[in-house]
C-alpha positions in Angstrom: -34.8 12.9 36.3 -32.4 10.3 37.4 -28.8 12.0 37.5 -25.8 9.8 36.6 -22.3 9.8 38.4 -19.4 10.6 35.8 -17.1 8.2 35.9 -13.4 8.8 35.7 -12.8 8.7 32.3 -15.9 10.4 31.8 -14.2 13.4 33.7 -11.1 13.0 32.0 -12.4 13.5 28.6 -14.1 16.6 29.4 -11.3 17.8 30.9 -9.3 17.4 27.8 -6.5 14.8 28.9 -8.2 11.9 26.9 -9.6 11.8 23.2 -13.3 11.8 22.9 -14.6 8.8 20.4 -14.4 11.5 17.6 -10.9 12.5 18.4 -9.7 8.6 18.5 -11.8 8.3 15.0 -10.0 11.2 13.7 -6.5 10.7 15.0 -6.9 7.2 13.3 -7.7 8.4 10.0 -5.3 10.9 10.2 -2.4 8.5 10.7 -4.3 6.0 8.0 -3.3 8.7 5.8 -0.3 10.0 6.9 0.9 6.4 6.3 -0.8 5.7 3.2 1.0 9.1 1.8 5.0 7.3 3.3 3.9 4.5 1.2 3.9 6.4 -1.9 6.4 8.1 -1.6 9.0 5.1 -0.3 7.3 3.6 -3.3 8.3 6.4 -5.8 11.9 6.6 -4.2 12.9 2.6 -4.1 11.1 2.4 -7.4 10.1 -1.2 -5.8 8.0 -3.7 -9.0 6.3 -5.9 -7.4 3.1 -7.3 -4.6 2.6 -3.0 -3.6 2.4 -2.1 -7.1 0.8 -4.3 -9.2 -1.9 -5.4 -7.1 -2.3 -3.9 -3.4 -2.7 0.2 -4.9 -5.1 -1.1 -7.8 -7.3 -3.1 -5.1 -7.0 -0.5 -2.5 -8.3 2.6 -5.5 -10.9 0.3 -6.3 -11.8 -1.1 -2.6 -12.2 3.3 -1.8 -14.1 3.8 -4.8 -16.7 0.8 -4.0 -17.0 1.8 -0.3 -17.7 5.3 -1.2 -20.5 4.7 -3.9 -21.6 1.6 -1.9 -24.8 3.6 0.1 -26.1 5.2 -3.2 -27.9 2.2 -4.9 -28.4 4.3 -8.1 -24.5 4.1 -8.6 -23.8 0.8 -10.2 -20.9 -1.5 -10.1 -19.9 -0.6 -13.9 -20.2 3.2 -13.0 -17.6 2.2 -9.9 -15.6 0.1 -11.7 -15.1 2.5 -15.0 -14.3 5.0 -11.9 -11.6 3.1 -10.5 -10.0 2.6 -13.9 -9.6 6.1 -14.6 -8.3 6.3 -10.7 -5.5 4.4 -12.2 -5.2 6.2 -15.4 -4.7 9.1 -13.3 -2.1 8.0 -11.1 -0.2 6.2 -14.4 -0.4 9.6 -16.1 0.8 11.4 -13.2 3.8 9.0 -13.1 4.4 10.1 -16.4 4.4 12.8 -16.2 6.8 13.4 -13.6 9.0 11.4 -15.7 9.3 8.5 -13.1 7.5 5.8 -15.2 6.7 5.5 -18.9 3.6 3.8 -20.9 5.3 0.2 -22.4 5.5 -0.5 -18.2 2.1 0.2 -18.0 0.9 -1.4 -21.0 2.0 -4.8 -19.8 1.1 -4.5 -16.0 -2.5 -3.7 -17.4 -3.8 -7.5 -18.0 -2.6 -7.8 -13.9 -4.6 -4.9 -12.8 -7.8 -5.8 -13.8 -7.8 -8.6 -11.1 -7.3 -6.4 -8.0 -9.4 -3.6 -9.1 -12.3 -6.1 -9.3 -11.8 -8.0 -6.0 -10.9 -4.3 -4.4 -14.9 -3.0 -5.9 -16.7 -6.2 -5.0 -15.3 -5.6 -1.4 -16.0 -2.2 -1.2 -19.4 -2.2 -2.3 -20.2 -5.5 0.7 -18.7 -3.8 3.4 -19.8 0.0 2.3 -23.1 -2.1 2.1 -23.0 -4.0 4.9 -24.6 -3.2 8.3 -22.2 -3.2 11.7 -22.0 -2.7 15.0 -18.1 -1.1 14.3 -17.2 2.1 12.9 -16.8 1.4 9.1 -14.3 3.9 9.5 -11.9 1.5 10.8 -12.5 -1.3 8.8 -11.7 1.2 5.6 -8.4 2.0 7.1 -7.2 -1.5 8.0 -7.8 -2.3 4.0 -5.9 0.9 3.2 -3.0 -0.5 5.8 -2.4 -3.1 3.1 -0.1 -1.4 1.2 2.4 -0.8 4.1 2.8 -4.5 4.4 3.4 -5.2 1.2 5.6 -2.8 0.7 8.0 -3.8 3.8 7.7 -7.5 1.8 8.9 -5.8 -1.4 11.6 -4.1 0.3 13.0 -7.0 2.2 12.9 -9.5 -0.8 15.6 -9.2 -3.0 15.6 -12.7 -4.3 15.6 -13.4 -8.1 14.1 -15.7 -10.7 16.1 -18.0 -13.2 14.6 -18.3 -16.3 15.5 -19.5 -20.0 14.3 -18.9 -23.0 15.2 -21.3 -25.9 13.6 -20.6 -29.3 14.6 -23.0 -32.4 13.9 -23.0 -36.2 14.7 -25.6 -39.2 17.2 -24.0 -41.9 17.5 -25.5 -44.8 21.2 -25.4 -44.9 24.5 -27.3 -44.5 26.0 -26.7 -41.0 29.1 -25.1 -42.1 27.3 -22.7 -43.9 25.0 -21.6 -41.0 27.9 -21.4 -39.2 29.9 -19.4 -41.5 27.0 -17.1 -41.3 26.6 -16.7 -37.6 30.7 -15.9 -37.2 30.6 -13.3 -39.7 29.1 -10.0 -39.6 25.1 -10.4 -39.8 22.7 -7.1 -40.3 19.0 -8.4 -38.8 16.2 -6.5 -40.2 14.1 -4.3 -37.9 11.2 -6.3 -35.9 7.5 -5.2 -36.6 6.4 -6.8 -32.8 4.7 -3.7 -31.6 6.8 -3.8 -28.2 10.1 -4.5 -30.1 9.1 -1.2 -31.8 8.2 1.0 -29.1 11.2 0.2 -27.0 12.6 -2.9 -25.5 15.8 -3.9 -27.0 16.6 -6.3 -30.0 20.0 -6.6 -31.9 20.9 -4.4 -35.3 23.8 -6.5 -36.1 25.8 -8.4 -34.9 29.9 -9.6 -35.5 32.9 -12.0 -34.2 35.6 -10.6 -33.3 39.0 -11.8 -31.7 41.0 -9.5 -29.2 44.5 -10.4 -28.3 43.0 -14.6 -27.5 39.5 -13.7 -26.6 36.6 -14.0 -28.9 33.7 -11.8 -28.3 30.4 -11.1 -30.2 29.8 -7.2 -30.3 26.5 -6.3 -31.1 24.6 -2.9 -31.7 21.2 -2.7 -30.2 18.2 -0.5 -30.8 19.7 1.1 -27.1 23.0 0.6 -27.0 26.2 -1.2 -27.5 26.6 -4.7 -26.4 29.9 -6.5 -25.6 29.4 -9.9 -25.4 32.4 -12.7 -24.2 32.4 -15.6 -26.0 33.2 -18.8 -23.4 32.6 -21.3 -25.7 33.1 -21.6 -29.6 32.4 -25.1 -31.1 33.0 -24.9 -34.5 29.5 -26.0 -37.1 28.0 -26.4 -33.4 27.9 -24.3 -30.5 28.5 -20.6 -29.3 27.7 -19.5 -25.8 28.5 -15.7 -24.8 28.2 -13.6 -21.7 27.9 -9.7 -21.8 30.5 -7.5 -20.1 28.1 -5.0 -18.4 24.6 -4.3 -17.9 22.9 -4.8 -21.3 20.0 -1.8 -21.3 16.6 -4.1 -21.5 14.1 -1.1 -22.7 13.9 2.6 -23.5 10.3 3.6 -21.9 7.8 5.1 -24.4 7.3 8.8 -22.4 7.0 12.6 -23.3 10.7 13.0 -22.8 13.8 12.4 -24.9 14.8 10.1 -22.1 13.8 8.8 -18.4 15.9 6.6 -16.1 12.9 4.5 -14.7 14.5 2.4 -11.6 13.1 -1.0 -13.4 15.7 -0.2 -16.2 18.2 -1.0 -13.7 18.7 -4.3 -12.0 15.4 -5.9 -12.6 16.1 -8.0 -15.9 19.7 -9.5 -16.1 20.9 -11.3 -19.3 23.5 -14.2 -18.0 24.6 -15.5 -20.9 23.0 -16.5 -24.5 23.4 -19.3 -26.8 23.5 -20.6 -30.4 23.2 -24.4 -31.8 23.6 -26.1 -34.7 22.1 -29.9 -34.6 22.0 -31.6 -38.0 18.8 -33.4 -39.4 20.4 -34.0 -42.7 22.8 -33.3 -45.0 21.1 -30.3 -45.7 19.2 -29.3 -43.2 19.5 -28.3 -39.2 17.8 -27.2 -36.1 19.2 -24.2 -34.6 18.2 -23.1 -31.0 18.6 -19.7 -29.8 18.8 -19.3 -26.7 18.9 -16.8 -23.1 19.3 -17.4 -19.6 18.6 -14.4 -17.6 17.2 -13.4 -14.1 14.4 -11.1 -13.1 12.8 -9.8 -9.7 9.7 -8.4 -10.9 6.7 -9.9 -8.6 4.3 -11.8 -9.0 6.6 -13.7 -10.6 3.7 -15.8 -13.0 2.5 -13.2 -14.6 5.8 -11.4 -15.9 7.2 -14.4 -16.4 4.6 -14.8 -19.4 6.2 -11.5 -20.5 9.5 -12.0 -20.4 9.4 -15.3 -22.2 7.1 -13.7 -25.0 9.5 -10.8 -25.4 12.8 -12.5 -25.8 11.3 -15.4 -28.0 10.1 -12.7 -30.3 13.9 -11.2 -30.6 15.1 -14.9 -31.1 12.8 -15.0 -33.8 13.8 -12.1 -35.4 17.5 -12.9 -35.3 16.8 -16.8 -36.0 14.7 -15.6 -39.8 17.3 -13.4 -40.9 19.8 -16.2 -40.4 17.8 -18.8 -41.9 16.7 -16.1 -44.8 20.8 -15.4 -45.7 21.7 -19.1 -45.4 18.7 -20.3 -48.1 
């Protein structure tokens, strides 16, 4: 039998001052996981909305649960994918439940996750399938390393979003009535949108008012009071208003009396709102509605779609009651 001289490193490793193969392996996974488990928890404590959230964790549960089942053909890409779904039911639950997140958050980020969570399976299952010369091992952990880098992203960017909203409905009035109606004190009726209902705000009521040679327009919302500064007052045309402070956006739907989710603060901005009268005829107008506000919630297409859905539906619902009292 031919006998083979150790080399160096050969010697080293047996003598314990270098890692073995299976000692780098496990040293790797072990600091996969150690920084998978920082990302959470940075995650939990920035409250961060946005690339890490939304779409790296969803592909990254579903990329595990597809690599995993990958090597057992009798476990099908449904059976993975309905697995990777409750993966996420699980961790929204356990959010929940530690009172960090509530369910009208999850409710509209769900259309979002269904993307990642399929591209994560498909690409599980090829390379849990696939056949290499590397350690799949590795290749697992660089996908897991994902999350890491979008976090940093999310925690760097702190730019925002401009958007407006403008909303507009024919009344069958005289201007100087509508207008008479919108500087007196109006009672709106309670909306029946489902996510009016279960928790993001809409105005009760809502009055003029003059202090000392300031106008402002207080409202009561379904989470608060709102002061809002009235810059300019055209009168049978225009009234643009500003709030004082923070206007509260939502109250989570959640198993206790109240949470203080970190998206509650910061991440949707009213800058000012508007009302306009334009005249079609002697008895009729057009009047707009409308809300400029800011938002930093990533990706920016997809809750732009909410946002603009949302606060068109409270135009609405403030825009009928006017138009119902005025005819």
């Amino acid at each position: 039998m031919e006998n083979f001289e150790k080399t160096p490193l050969d010697q080293l490793e047996e003598a314990g001052v270098i890692l073995s193969k299976r000692g780098w392996r496990w040293l790797y996974l072990c600091l996969t996981f150690f920084i998978g488990v920082i990302t959470v928890l940075l995650l939990l404590t920035k409250g961060e909305y946005g690339w890490t959230l939304f779409l790296a964790i969803p592909f990254t549960v579903s990329f595990v649960m597809g690599f995993i089942g990958a090597p057992k053909p009798e476990t099908g890409c449904v059976t993975i994918l309905v697995r990777s779904l409750i993966g996420l039911l699980i961790t929204g639950a356990l959010l929940m439940a530690a009172g960090a997140e509530g369910g009208i958050c999850f409710l509209m980020a769900a259309g979002l996750l269904i993307l990642p969570t399929g591209l994560g399976l498909f690409f599980g299952r090829l390379l849990g399938s696939a056949h290499l010369q590397t350690n799949k091992m590795y290749i697992l952990g660089l996908f897991i390393l994902i999350n890491p880098s979008t976090l940093t992203y999310d925690l760097l960017d702190h730019s925002q979003v401009e958007a407006t909203t403008t909303t507009e409905i024919i009344i069958n009035a005289a201007d100087t009535m509508i207008w008479k109606k919108l500087t007196q004190k109006v009672e709106f009726n309670k909306s029946n949108n489902f996510f009016l209902k279960a928790g993001i705000s809409y105005p009760l009521d809502m009055e003029l008012q003059q202090v000392d040679n300031q106008y402002f327009l207080k409202c009561n919302t379904t989470n608060g009071f709102a002061n809002l500064r009235v810059d300019t007052l055209i009168q049978n045309k225009k009234m643009v208003f500003k709030p004082e402070q923070e206007v509260v956006p939502m109250r989570e739907m959640s198993i206790y009396p109240k949470i203080d989710a970190p998206h509650l603060h910061g991440y949707f901005e009213n800058q000012y709102g508007m009302f306009e009268i334009e005249p079609l005829s002697a008895g009729q107008c057009r009047v707009r509605a409308q809300t400029h506000y800011t938002y930093r919630i990533t990706p920016v297409w997809y809750w732009a779609l909410w946002s603009d859905y949302l606060v068109d539906k409270m135009h609405q619902n403030v825009l009928n009651k006017i138009k119902m009292d005025c005819e």
